[in-house]
C-alpha positions as CSV (number, residue, x, y, z in Angstrom):
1,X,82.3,163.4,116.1
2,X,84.4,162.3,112.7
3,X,83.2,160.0,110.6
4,X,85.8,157.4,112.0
5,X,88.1,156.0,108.5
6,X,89.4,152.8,109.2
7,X,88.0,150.7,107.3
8,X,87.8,152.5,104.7
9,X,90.0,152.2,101.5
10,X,92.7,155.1,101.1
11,X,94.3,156.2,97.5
12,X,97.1,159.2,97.4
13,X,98.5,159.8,93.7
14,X,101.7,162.1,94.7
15,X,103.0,165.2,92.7
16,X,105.5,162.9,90.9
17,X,103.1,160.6,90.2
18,X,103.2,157.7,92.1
19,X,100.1,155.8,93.9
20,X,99.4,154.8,96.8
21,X,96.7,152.5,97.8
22,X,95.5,150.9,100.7
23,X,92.6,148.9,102.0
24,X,92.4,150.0,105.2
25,X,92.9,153.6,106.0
26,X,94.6,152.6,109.5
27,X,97.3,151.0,106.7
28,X,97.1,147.9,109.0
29,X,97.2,145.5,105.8
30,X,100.2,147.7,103.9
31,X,100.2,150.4,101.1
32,X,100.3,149.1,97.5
33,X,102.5,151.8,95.8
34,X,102.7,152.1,91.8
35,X,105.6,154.4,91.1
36,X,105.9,155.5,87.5
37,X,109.3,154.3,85.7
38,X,110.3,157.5,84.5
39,X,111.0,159.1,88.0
40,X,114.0,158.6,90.1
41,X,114.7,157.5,93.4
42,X,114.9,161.0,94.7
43,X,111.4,161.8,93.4
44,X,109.9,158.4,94.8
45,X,111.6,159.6,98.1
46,X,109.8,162.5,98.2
47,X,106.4,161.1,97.2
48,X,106.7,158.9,100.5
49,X,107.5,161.6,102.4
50,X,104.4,163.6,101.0
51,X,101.9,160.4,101.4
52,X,102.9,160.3,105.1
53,X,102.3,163.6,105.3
54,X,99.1,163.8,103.5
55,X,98.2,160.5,105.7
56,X,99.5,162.7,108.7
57,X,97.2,165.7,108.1
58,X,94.3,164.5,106.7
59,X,93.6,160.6,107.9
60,X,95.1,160.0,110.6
61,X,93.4,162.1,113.5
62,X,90.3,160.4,112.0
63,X,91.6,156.9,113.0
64,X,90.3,154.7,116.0
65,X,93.5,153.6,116.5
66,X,96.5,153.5,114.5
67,X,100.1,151.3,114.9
68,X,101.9,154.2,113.7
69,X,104.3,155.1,111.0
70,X,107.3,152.2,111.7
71,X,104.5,149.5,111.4
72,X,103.7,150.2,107.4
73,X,104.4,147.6,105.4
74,X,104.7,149.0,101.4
75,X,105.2,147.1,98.5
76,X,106.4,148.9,95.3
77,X,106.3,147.7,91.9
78,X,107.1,149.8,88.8
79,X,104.8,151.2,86.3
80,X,105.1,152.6,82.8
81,X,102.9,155.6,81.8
């Protein structure tokens, strides 16, 4: 059996650049995202869509349990390089 994840902190810098981190890999306490000031709202788009992806693919089948996708809470705050 997988090692189950979560507890376990999670961090996902996306090909734009933007980070996200967590405390929990089950995301049950939110994601923390940094998202670098010189990329648009487009690119941040995509970098969400690649985290839950990512999440999607490689965490979440290692999960005992998981609220699911709607029940992520993210907080974004802007970050210069």
């Amino acid at each position: 059996m997988a090692t189950q994840l979560n507890e376990k902190p999670l961090s996902h810098t996306s090909a734009n650049g933007s980070q996200f981190k967590a405390d929990r890999c089950d995301l049950k306490n939110g994601v923390m995202v940094e998202r670098p000031l010189d990329i648009s709202d487009v690119q941040l788009c995509a970098d969400f869509s690649e985290f839950g992806a990512f999440h999607s693919l490689e965490i979440r089948e290692r999960l005992n349990g998981f609220a699911g996708y709607d029940c992520i809470s993210y907080t974004i705050t802007d970050v210069e390089d």
